[in-house]
C-alpha positions as CSV (number, residue, x, y, z in Angstrom):
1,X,-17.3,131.9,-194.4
2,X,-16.1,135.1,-196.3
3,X,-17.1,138.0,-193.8
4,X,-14.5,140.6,-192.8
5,X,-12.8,139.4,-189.8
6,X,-13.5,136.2,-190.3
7,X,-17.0,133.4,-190.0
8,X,-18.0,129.9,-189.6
9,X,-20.6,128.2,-191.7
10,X,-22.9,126.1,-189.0
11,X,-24.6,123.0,-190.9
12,X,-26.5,119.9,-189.5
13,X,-25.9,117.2,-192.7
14,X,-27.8,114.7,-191.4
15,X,-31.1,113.9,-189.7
16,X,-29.5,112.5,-186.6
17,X,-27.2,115.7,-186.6
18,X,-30.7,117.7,-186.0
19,X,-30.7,119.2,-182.3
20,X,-33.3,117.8,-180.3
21,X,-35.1,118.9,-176.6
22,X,-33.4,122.2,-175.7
23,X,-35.8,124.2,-173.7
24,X,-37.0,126.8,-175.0
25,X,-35.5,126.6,-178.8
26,X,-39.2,125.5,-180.9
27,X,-40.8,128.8,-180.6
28,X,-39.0,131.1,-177.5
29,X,-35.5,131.7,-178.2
30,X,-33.8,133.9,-180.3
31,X,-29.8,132.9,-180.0
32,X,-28.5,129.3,-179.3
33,X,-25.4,128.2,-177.9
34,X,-24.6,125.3,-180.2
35,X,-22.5,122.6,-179.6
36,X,-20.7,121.1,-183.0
37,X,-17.8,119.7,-184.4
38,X,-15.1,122.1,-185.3
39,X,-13.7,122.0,-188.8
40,X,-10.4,124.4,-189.1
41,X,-9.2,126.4,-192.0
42,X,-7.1,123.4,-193.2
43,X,-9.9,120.8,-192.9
44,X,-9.2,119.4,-189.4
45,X,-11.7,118.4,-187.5
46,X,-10.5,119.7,-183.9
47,X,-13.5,118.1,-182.3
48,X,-16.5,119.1,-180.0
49,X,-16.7,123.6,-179.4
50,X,-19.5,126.1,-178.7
51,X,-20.9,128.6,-181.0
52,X,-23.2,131.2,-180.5
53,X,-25.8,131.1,-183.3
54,X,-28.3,133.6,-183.7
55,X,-31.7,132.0,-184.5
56,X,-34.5,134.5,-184.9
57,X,-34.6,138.0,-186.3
58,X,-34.7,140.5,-183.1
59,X,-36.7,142.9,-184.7
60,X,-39.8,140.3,-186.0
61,X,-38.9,137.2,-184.3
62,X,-38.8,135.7,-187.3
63,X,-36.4,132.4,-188.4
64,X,-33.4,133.9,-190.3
65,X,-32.3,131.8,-193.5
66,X,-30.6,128.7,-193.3
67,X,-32.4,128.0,-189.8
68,X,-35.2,125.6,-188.9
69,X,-36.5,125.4,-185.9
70,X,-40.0,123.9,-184.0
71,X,-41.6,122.4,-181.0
72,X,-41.0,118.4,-180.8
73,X,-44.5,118.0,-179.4
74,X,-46.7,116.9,-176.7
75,X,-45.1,115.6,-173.9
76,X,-45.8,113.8,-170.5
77,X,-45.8,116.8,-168.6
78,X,-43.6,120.1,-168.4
79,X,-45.8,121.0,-171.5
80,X,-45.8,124.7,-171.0
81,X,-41.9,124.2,-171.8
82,X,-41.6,124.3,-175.7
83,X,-38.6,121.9,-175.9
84,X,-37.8,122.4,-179.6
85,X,-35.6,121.0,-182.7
86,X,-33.1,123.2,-184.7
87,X,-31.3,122.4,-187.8
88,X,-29.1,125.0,-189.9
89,X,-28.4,125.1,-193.8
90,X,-24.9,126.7,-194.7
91,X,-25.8,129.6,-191.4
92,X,-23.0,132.1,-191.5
93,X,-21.8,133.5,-188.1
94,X,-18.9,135.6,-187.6
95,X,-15.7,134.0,-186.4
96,X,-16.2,136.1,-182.7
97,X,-19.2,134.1,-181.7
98,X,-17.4,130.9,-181.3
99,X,-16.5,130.4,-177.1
100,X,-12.6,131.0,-177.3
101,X,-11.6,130.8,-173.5
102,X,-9.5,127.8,-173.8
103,X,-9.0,127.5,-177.7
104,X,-8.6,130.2,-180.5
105,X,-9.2,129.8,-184.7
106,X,-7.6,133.8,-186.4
107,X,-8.9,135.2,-189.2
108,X,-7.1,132.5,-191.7
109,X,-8.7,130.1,-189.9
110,X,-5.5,128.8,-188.3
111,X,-6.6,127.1,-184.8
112,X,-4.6,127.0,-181.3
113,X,-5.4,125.4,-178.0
114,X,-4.4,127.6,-175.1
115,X,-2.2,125.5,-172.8
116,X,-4.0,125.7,-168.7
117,X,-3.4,123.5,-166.0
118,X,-5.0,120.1,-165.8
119,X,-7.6,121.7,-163.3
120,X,-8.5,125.1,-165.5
121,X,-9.2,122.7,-168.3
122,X,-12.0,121.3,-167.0
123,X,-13.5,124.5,-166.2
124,X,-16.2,123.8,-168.7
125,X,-17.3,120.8,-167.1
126,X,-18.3,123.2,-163.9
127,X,-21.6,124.6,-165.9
128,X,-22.6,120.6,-166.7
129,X,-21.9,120.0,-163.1
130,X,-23.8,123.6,-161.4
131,X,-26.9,122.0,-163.9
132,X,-26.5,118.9,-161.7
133,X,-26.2,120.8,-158.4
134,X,-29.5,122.9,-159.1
135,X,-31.2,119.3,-160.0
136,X,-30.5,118.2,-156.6
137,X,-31.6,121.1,-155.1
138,X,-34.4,121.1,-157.1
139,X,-35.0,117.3,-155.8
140,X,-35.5,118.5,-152.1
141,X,-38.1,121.6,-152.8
142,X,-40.3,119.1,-155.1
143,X,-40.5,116.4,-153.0
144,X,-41.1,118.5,-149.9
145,X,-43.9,120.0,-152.2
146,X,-45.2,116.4,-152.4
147,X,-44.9,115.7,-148.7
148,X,-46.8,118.9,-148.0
149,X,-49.7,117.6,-149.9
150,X,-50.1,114.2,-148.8
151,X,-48.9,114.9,-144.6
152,X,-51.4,117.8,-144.4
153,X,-53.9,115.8,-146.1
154,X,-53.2,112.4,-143.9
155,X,-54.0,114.6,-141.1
156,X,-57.2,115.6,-142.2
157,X,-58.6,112.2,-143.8
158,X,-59.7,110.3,-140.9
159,X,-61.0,106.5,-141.6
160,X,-61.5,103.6,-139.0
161,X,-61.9,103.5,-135.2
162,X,-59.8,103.8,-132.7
163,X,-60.9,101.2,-130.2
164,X,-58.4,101.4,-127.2
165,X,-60.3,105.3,-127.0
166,X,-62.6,105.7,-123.9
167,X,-62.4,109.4,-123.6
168,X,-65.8,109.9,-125.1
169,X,-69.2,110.3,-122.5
170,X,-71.7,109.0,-125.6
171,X,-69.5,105.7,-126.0
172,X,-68.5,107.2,-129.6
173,X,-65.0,105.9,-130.5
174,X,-62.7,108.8,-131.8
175,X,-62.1,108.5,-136.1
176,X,-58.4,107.8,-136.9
177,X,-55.9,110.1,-138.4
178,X,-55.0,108.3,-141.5
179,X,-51.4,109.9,-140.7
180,X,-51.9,107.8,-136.9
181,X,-51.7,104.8,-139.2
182,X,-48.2,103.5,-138.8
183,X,-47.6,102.2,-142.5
184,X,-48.7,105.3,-143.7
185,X,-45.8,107.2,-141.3
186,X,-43.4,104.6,-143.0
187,X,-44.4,105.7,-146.3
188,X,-44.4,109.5,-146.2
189,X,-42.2,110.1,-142.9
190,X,-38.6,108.9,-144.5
191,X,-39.6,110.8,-147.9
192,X,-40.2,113.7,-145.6
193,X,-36.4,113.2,-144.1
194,X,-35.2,113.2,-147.6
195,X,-36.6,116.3,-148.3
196,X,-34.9,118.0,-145.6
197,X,-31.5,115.6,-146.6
198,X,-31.6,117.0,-150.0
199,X,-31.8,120.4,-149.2
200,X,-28.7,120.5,-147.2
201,X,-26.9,118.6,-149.3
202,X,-28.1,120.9,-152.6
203,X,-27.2,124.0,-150.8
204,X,-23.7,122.5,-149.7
205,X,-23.1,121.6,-153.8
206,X,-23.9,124.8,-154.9
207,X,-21.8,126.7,-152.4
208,X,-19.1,124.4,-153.0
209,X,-19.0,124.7,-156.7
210,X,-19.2,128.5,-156.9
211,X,-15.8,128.7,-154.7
212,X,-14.6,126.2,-157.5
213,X,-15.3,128.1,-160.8
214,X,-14.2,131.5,-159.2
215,X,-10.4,130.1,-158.7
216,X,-10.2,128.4,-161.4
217,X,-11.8,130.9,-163.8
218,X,-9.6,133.8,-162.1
219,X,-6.9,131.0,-161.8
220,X,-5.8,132.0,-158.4
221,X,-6.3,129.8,-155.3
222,X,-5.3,125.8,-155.7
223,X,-8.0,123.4,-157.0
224,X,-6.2,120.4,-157.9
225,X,-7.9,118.1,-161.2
226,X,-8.2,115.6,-158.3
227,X,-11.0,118.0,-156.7
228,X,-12.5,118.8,-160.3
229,X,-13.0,115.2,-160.9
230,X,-14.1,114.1,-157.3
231,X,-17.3,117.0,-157.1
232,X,-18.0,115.7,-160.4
233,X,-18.2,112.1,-159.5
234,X,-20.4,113.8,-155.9
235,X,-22.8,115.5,-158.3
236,X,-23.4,112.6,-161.0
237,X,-24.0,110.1,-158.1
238,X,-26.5,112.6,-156.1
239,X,-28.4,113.9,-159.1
240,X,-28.7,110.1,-159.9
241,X,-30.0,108.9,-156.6
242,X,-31.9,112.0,-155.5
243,X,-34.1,112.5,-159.2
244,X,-34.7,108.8,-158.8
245,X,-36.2,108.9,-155.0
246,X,-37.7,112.3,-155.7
247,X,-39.8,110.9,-159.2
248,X,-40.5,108.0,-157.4
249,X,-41.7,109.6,-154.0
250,X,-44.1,112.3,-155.6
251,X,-45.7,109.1,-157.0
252,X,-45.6,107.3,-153.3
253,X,-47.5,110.6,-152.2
254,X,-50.2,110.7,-154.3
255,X,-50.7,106.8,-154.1
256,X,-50.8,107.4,-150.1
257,X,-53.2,110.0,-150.6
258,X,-56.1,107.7,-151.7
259,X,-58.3,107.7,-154.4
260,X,-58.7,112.1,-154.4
261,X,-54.4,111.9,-154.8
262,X,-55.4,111.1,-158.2
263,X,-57.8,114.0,-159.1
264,X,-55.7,116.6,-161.1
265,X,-57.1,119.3,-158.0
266,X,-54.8,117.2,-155.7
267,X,-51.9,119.0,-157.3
268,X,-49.8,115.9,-157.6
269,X,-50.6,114.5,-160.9
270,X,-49.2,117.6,-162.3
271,X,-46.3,117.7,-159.7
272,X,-45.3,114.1,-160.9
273,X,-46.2,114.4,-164.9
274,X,-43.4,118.2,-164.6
275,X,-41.1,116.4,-162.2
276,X,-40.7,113.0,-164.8
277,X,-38.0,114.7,-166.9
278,X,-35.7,115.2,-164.1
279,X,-33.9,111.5,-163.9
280,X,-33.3,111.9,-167.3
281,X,-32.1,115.4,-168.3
282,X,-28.4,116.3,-167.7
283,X,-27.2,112.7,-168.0
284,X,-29.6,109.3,-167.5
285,X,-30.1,108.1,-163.7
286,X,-28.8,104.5,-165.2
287,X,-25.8,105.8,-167.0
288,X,-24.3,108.3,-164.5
289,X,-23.2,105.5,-162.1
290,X,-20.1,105.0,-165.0
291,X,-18.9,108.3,-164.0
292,X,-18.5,107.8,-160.7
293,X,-17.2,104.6,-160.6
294,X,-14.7,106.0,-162.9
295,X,-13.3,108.2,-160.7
296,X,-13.6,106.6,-157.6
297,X,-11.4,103.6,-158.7
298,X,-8.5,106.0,-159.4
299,X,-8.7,106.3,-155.5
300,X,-9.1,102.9,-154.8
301,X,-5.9,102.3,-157.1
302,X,-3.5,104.1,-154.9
303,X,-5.0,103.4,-151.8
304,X,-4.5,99.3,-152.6
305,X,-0.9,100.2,-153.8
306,X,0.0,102.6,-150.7
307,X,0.9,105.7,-152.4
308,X,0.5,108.8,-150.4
309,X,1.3,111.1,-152.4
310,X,-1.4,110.0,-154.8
311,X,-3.8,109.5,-151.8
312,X,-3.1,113.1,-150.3
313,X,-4.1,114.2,-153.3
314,X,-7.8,113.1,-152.3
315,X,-7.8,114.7,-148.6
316,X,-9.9,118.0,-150.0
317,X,-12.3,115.7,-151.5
318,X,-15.9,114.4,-151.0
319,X,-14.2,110.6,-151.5
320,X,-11.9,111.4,-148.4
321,X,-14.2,109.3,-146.1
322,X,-12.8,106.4,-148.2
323,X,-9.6,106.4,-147.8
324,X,-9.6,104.7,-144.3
325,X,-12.4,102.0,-144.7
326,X,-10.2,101.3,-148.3
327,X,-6.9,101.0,-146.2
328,X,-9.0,98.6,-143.7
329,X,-9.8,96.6,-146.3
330,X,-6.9,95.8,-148.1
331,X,-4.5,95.5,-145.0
332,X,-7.0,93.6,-142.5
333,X,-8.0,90.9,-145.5
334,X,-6.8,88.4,-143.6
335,X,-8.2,89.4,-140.3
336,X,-11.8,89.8,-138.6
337,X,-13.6,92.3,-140.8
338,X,-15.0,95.6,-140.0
339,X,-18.5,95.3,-138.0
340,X,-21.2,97.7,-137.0
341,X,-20.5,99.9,-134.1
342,X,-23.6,99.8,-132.5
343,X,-23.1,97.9,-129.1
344,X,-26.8,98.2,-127.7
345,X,-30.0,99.2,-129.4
346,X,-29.9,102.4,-128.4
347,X,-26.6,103.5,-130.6
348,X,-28.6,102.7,-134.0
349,X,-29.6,106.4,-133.1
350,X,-26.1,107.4,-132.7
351,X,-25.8,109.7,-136.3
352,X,-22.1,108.6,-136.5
353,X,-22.4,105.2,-136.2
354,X,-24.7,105.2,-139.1
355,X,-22.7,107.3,-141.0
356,X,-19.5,104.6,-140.3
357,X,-22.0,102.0,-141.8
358,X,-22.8,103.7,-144.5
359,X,-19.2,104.6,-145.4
360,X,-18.0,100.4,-144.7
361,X,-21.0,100.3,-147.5
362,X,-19.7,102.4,-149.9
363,X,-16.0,101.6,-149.9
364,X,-16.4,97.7,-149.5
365,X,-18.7,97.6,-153.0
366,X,-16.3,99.8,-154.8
367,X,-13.9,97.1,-154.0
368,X,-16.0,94.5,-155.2
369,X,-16.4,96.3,-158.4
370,X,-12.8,96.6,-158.9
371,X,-12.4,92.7,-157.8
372,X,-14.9,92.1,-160.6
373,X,-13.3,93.6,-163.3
374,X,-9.8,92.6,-162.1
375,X,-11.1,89.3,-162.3
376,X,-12.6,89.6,-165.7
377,X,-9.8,91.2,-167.4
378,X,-7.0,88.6,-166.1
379,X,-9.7,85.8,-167.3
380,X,-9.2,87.1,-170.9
381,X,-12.1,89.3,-170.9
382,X,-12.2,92.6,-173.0
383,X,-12.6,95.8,-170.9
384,X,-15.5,96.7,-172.8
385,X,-17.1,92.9,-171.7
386,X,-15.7,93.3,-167.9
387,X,-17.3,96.9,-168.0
388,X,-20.7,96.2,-169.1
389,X,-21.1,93.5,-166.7
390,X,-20.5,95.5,-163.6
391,X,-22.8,98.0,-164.5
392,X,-25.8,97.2,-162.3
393,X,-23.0,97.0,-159.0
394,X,-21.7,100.1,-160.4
395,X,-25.0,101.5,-160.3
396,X,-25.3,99.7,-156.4
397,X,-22.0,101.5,-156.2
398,X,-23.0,105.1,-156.5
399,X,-25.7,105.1,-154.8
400,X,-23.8,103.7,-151.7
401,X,-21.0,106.6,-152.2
402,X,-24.6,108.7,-152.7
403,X,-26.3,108.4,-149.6
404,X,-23.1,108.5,-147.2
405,X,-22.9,111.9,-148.7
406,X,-26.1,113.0,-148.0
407,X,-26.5,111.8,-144.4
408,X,-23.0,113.4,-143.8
409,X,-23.9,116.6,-145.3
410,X,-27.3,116.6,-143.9
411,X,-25.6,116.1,-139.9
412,X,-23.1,118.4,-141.1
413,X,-25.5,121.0,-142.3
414,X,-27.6,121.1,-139.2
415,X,-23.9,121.6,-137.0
416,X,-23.4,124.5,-138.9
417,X,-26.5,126.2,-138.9
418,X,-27.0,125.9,-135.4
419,X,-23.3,127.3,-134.7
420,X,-23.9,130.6,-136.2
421,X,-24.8,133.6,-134.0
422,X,-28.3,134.3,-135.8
423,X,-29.1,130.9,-136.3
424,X,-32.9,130.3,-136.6
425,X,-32.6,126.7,-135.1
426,X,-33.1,126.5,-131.4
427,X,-33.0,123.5,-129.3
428,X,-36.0,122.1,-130.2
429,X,-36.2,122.5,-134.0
430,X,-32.5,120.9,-134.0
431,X,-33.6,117.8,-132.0
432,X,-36.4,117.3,-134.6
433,X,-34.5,117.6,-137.7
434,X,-32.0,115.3,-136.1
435,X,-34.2,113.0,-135.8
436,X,-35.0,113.6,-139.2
437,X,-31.6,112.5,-139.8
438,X,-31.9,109.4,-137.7
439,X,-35.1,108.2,-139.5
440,X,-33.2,109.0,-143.3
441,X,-30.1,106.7,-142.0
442,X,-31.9,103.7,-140.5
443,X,-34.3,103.9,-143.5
444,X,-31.6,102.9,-146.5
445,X,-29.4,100.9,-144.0
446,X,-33.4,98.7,-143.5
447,X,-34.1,99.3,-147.6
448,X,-30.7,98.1,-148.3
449,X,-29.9,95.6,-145.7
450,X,-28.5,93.1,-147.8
451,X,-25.7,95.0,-148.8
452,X,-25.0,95.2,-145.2
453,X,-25.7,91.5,-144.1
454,X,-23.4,90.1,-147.6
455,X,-20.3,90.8,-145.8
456,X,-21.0,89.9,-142.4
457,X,-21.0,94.3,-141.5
458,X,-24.6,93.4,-139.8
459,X,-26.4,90.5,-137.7
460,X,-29.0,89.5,-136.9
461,X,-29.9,91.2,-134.1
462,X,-28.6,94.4,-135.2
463,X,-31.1,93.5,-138.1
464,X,-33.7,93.7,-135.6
465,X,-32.4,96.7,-133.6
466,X,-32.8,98.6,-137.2
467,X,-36.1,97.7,-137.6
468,X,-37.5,98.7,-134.2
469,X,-35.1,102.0,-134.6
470,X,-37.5,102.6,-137.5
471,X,-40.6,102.1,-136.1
472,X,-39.5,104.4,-132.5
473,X,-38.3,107.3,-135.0
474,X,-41.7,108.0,-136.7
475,X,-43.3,107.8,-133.2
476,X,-41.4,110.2,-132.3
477,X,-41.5,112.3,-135.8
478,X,-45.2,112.5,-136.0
479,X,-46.0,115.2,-133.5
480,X,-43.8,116.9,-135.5
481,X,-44.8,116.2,-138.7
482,X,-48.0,119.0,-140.0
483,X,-45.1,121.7,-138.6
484,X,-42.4,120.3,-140.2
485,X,-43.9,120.1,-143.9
486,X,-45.2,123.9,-142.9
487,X,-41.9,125.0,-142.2
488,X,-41.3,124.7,-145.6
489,X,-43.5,127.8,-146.2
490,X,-45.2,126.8,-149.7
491,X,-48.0,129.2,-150.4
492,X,-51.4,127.3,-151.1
493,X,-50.8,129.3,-155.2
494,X,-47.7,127.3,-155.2
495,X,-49.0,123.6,-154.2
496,X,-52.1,124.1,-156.6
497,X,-53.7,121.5,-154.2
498,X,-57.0,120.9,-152.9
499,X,-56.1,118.7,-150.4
500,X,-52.7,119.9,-149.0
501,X,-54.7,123.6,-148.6
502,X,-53.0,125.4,-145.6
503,X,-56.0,125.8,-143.8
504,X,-57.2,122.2,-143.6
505,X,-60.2,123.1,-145.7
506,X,-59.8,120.2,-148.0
507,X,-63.5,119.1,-149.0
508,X,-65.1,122.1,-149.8
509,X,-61.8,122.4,-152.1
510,X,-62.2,119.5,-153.6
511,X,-66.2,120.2,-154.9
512,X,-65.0,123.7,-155.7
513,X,-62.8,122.3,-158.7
514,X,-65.2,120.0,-159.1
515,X,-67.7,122.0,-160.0
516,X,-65.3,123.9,-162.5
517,X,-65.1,121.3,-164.9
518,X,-66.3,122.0,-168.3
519,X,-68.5,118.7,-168.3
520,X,-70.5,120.4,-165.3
521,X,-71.3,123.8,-167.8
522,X,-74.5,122.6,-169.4
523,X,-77.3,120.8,-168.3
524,X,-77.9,117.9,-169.5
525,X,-74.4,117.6,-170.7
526,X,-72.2,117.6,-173.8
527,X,-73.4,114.7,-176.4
528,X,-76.9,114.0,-175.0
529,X,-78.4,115.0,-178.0
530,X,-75.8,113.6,-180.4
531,X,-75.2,110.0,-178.5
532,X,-76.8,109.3,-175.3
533,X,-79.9,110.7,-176.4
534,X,-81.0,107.8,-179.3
535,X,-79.7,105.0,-176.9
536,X,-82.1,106.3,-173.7
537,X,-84.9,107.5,-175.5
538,X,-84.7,105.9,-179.2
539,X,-84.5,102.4,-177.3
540,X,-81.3,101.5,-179.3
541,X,-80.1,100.1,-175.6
542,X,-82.6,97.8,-175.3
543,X,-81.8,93.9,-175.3
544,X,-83.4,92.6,-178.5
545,X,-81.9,88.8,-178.5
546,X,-79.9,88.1,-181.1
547,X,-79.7,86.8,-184.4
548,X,-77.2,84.1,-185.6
549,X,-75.0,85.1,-188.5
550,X,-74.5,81.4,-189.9
């Protein structure tokens, strides 16, 4: 670029080269840290770095030259985020601002690639993958917002009779507790689970990855690439599945709060519309699952060929639970497969035999996705044709590896807290939250009990044991349930919710914001005199007859 010391010139040639959605960039930020294609002093492109590029004057907050930048426009929600679009016309920046951890250019514009260990190297995937962790966490704290909402108001909208009640002297029959309803337990109580699921499971990510990027950014300690890669594939498949069941579960709550969940003073519509964005940002729900898969199979490769070293390699990892449902697999082929462990109705509450299905699950459709491509490859297929038409079981794939995770973590979570010294968690409050637990893992193994039936894993009557475990876990849940969505501790400025109000108050809420509403200012209201006012009084409403046009 011609400054002392050195510079870059940052352009964006075409229209498609334009940077599009960053938070923040259309009217708020004042530096970017963009991503481009590196072209060296000798005309090589060296591919994909980061560079800092100043965008606004500090002093005015003007654009500087060469820079153009804007808001992309309304959006479904999340609007008080300007999202922006940038593009830069021959921008000088000095050669320092380009991120030169693990790659250099001098000031001839000679480059070099610092030489690291195959785990250091993918250091700069841990920010992509921390974004992901947060997501998660994220996932449990907005659904649990949702459950707050719609539990506290299910125990305060009341509708129908209860007619087995005989308690009452003036032969009144007590008013049901929508929340007494027991398809309204099946739709909010296993959402509620998930909230508490996802917290564990977010917290356990983001610990996990901090230990990660201080080794390998101080390089001492021994993360393998083996690790890297596996807590990548653990947070692809988790934001996937947990964005998805969050989005999807605000929008159960509001449905299951009736015809005032849609009111924007319900707080949901506005708690959906903000939450939309997540299964997209930070890598699509749909296109995630590649990842994963892409990982996992390395595992499933050595595991079918018997090499330990390779497999040993995997023992630190999230994927360990694999390895011995894999081995089961491909050495008992020939012999009576692997079958639920539950030997009376009563075990479906056993937490580790649902976690042994749900690992059985996980490993048995990886292996059919390898099968698959196996099969389509030695066929004659392309890899790009054998690839594309396992997507959807990829997809089936991750979420399997998904939710054994997140029960795991989520029993795990609980041991832990309830081992330490000071921990808040007495008896009681751990027998409910396992429950919790109990609920979350009979839920998916009833929501996904095909995948569990295809391979003979489940029969019939276990079918049936599942279902009734179901039904026995919100009974015993729902006592529980106004304290458990309180134990969350979101103030009544934070829901923005008439109806899931701390205090119960939820009608007088409701006509409060009602009342607000700009159409109630005037009296009579806005267009009277410009519309309604000639069809009422000026008779323009009135039925005539008509007049044939032939």
């Amino acid at each position: 670029g011609g400054q002392p010391g050195g510079s870059f010139v940052v352009n964006s040639p075409t229209l498609t080269s334009t940077k599009f959605w960053p938070g923040t960039l259309g009217r708020t930020a004042n530096h970017a840290m963009v991503i481009a294609r590196l072209i060296d002093g000798d005309g090589v492109d060296r591919g994909m770095h980061n560079f800092l590029v100043p965008l606004r004057s500090m002093n005015d907050h003007k654009l500087l030259s060469g820079v153009t930048t804007g808001d992309i426009g309304p959006k479904i929600g999340y609007n008080n985020m300007d999202n922006g679009f940038a593009r830069f016309e021959n921008v000088l920046i000095p050669r320092r601002n380009m991120a030169m951890r693990f790659a250099t250019v001098d000031e001839t514009g000679k480059y070099n690639k610092k030489t690291v260990s195959d785990a250091a190297s993918k250091v700069s995937y841990i920010t992509m993958m921390q974004v992901r962790s947060f997501i998660v966490d994220a996932a449990g704290m907005n659904l649990a917002m949702a459950c707050t909402v719609s539990i506290r108001y299910s125990a305060v909208r009341k509708q129908g009779f209860d007619a087995d009640d005989n308690t009452n002297k003036d032969g009144k029959q007590r008013e049901v507790q929508i929340i007494d309803y027991r398809q309204q337990q099946h739709r909010l109580f296993p959402l509620l689970a998930a909230s508490y699921c996802f917290f564990f499971t977010g917290k356990r990510l983001l610990h996990q990855l901090q230990i990660m990027e201080q080794s390998l950014v101080s390089g001492q300690g021994d993360i393998t690439k083996e690790e890297v890669a596996d807590v990548h594939a653990s947070s692809s498949s988790l934001k996937s599945f947990t964005t998805m069941i969050t989005a999807d579960g605000i929008e159960e709550c509001r449905k299951a709060c009736g015809g005032h969940g849609f009111l924007q003073s319900s707080g949901l519509p506005e708690l959906a519309t903000t939450y939309l964005q997540n299964p997209t940002v930070e890598g699509d729900n749909y296109m995630l699952p590649q990842q994963v898969i892409k990982v996992l199979l390395k595992l499933v490769q050595a595991v079918q060929s018997g090499d330990e070293e390779e497999i040993s390699k995997y023992q630190k990892c999230d994927s360990s639970y694999l390895i011995s449902p894999l081995q089961t697999i491909f050495t008992g082929e020939n012999t009576k497969p692997d079958q639920f462990l539950a030997k009376t109705e009563k075990d479906v509450e056993d937490l580790n035999v649902l976690l042994h299905a749900f690992s059985h699950r996980s490993a048995r459709m990886l292996v059919e996705v390898a099968k698959q491509l196996n099969k389509d490859l030695t066929s004659g297929r392309t890899m790009q044709t054998a690839w594309n038409d396992a997507l959807v079981l990829m997809m089936r794939s991750s979420r399997a590896h998904a939710l054994y995770i997140l029960l795991r973590n989520f029993m795990t979570g609980v041991e832990e807290e309830t081992s330490k010294s000071n921990s808040i968690l007495g008896q009681a409050e751990t027998a409910v939250i396992k429950d919790l637990a109990v609920l979350f893992g009979l839920y998916w193994i009833e929501r996904d009990m095909g995948d569990f039936l295809e391979d003979g894993y489940l029969s019939a009557h276990h079918v049936r044991w599942i279902r009734r475990g179901v039904i026995k876990m919100l009974t015993k849940i729902r006592p529980n349930a106004v304290a458990l969505v309180d134990a969350r501790d979101f103030s009544d400025f934070r829901l923005k919710s008439a109806l899931g109000r701390w205090d119960g108050d939820v009608y007088p809420a409701v006509m409060r914001a009602a009342k607000k509403d700009p159409l109630n200012a005037s009296e009579p209201g806005p267009g009277y005199e410009e519309h309604l006012k000639r069809l009422i009084v000026g008779g323009v409403g009135k039925y005539t007859g008509t007049v044939a046009r032939l």
